[in-house]
C-alpha positions as CSV (number, residue, x, y, z in Angstrom):
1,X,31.6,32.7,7.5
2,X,29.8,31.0,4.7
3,X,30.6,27.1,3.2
4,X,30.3,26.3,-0.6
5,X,29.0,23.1,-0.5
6,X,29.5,21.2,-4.5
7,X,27.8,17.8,-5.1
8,X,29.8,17.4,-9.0
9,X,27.2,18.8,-10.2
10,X,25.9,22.2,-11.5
11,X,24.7,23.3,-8.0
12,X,26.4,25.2,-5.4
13,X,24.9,25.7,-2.0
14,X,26.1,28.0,0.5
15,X,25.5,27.3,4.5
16,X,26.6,29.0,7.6
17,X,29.4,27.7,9.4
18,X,28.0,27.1,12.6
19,X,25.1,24.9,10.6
20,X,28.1,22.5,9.5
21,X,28.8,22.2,13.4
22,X,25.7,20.9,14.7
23,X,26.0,18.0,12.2
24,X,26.5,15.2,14.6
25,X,28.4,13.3,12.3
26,X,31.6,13.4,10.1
27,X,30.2,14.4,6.2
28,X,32.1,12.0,3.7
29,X,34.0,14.1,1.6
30,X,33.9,17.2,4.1
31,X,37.8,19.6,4.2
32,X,37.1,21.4,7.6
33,X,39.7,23.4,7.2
34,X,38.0,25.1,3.8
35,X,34.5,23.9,4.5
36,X,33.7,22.3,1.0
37,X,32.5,19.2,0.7
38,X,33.4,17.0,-2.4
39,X,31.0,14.8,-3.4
40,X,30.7,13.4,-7.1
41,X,27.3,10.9,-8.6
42,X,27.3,9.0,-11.3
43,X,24.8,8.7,-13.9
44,X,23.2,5.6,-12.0
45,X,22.7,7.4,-8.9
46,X,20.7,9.6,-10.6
47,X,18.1,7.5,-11.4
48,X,17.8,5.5,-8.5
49,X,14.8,6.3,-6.3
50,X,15.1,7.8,-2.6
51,X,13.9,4.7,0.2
52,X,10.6,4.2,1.0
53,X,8.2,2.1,2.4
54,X,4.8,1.6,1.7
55,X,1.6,1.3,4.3
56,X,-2.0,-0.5,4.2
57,X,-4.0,-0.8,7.0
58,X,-6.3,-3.7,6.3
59,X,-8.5,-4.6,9.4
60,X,-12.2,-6.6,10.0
61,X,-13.4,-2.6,10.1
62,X,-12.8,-2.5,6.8
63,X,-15.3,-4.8,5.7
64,X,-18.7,-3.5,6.5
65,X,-20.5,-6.6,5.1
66,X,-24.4,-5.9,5.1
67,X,-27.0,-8.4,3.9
68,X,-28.8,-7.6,0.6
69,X,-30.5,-10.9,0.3
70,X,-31.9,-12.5,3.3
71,X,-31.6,-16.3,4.0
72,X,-34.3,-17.7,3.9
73,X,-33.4,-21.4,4.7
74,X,-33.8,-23.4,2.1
75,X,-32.2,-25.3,-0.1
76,X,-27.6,-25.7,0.3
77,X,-26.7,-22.4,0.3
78,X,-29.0,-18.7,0.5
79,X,-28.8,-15.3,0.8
80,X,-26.1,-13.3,0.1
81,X,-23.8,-10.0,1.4
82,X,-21.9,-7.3,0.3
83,X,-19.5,-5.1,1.6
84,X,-18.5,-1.4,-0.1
85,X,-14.8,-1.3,0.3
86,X,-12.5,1.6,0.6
87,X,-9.0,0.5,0.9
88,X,-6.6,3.3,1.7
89,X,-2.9,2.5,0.1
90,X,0.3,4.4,1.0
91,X,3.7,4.9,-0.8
92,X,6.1,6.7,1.3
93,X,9.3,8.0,0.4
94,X,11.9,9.6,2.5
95,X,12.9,11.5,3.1
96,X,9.3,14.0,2.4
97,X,7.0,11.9,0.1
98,X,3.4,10.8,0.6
99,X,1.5,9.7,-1.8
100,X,-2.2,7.9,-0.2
101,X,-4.6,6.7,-2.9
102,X,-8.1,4.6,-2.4
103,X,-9.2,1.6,-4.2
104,X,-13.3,1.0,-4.3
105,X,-14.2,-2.2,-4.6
106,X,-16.7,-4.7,-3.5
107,X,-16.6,-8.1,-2.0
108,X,-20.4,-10.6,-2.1
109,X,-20.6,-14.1,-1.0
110,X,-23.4,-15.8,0.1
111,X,-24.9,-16.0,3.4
112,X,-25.1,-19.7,3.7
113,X,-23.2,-22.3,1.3
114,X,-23.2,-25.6,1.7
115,X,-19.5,-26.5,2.3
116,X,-18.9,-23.5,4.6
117,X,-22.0,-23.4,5.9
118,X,-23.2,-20.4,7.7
119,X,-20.8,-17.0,7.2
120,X,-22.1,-13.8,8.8
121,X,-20.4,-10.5,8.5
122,X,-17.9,-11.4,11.2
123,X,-16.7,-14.6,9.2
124,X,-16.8,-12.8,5.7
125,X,-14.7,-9.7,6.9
126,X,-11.8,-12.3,8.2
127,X,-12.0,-14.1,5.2
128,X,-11.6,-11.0,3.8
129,X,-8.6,-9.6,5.5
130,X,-6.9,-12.9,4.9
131,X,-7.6,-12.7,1.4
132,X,-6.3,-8.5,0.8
133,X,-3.8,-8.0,3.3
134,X,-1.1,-10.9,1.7
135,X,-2.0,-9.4,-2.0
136,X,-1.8,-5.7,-0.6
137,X,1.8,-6.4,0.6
138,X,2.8,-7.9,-3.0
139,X,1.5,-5.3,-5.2
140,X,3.8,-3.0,-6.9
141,X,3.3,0.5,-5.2
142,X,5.0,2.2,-8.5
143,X,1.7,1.5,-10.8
144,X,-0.2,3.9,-11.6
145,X,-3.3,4.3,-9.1
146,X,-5.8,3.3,-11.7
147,X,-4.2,-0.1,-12.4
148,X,-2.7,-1.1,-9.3
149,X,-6.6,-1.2,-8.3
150,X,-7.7,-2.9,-11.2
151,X,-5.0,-5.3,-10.7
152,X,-5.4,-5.5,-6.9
153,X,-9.1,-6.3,-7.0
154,X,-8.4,-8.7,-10.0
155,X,-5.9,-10.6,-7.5
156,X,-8.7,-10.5,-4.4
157,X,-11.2,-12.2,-6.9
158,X,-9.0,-15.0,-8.0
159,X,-7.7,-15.6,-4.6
160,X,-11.3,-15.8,-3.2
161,X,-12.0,-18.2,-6.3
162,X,-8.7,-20.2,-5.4
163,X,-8.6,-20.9,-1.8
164,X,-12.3,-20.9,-0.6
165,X,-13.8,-22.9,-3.7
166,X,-17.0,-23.5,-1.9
167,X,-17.8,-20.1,-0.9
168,X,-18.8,-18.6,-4.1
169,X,-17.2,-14.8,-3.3
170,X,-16.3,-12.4,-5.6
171,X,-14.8,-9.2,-5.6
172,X,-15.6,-6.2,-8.2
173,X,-14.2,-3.0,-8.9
174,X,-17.0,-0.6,-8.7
């Protein structure tokens, strides 16, 4: 025995029986006695997207800060780091969507400043993190790739130029 299933619209699906069975819950809509299941959409559920979620990983890891100018201990502030970032960003839809993109971008600061004082790699990458994870979670995962990075590393910039004034970061797309 087969079961024409119709969703109100122009497509008809026929199942096996015994597949209705092992559903483990009632089916809204569902006649068991003729095994057709009446279901009807409107014109708003068609446009409305499928749930999803989206996913960034954003550790110390991923901020390999190396020194490019070495301090050499004079004067307020010296020397000054970089590190080549390669964020991963996820947008997950269920129930079978993945879509994983990269933004490359860079993040300097000085070594030394004078109203942080000393900031090695360690220091820079959690400044980091605290700086890209907020602004990863607040980015609109529908963008296009191409400007969600640009806008994403704009935000990092201005949010290193906002809330550590003394350091002197910046982050640039590259």
């Amino acid at each position: 025995m087969t079961v024409s299933m119709s969703c109100g619209c122009s497509q008809t699906q026929n199942m096996p029986a015994h597949v209705l069975r092992r559903w483990p819950m009632d089916v809204p809509g569902m006649n068991y006695e003729t095994g057709i299941v009446a279901a009807s959409f409107s014109e708003s559920d068609k446009d409305e997207a499928p749930g999803g979620l989206t996913y960034v990983d954003i550790t110390p890891a991923s901020f390999p800060f190396v020194t490019t100018v070495q301090d050499d201990g004079t004067g307020d502030g010296g020397g000054w780091q970089v590190a080549k970032v390669n964020l991963e960003f996820k947008k997950i839809r269920i129930p079978t969507s993945v879509i994983t993109w990269w933004c490359r971008f860079n993040i300097e600061m000085p070594l030394r400043t004078e109203q942080m004082g000393r900031v090695d790699a360690s220091r820079a990458a959690g400044f980091s993190v605290e700086i890209t994870r907020p602004i990863a979670y607040s980015m609109d995962y529908d963008l296009p790739q191409g400007i969600f990075c640009f806008q994403f590393v704009n935000k990092v910039d201005a949010a290193f130029k906002s809330k550590y004034q003394g350091l002197g970061a910046t982050a640039v797309k590259k």
